[in-house]
N, C-alpha and C positions, 0 to 999 in steps of 0.2 A: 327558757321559753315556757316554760309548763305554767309558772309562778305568773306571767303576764298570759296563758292561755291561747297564746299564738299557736299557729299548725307549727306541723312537726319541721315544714319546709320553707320556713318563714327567713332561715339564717340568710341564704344567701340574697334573698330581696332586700334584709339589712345592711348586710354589707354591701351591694352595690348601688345604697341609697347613699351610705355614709364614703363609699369613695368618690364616687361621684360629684358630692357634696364638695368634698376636698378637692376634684379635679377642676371643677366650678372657680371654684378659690381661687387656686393658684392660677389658671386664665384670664379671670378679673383682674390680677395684682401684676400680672407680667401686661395687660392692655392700658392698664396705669402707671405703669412706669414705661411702657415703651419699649421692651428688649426683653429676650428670653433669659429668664432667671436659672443660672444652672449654680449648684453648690462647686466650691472651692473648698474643696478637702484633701489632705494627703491622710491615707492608714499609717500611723508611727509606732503601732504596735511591733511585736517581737514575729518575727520572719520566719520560717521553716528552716533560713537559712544560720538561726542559729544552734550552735552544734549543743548545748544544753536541753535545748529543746528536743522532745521524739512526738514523732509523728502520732495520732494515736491509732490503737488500733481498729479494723475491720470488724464488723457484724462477726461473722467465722472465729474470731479472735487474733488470725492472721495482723502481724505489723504491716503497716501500710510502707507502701518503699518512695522513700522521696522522690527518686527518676522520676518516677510514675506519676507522684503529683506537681513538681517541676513540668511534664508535659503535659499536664491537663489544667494546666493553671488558667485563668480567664485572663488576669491582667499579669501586663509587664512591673518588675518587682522596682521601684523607683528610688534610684538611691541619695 
């Protein structure tokens, strides 16, 4: 921002011209097609549940324990 001489507090009027912009978007394109557009993805990456993999560790250095993030997980793991 220095380079284009904008205030110091100029970031986030940017960004929520440019989300916006994109919120825009995608309203237009789902009121032209007629139906709420939502993504069809599955994650195929490698799971915590495999036993090669280790978790990594905590800020502290501490290992992170899998229980721990098994229950604090957001989504169910889909197999």
């Amino acid at each position: 921002s220095v380079q284009l001489q904008l205030p110091r507090d100029a970031a986030f009027g940017l960004f929520s011209i440019a989300r916006s912009a994109g919120l825009l978007a995608h309203c237009i394109e789902q009121l032209r097609v007629g139906k709420v557009i939502r993504p069809r993805s599955r994650y195929t990456g490698p799971t915590l549940d495999d036993r090669h993999l280790r978790p990594a560790a905590d800020d502290d250095g501490k290992q992170t324990k899998v229980g721990m993030i098994n229950k604090n997980r957001l989504f169910k793991v889909v197999e």
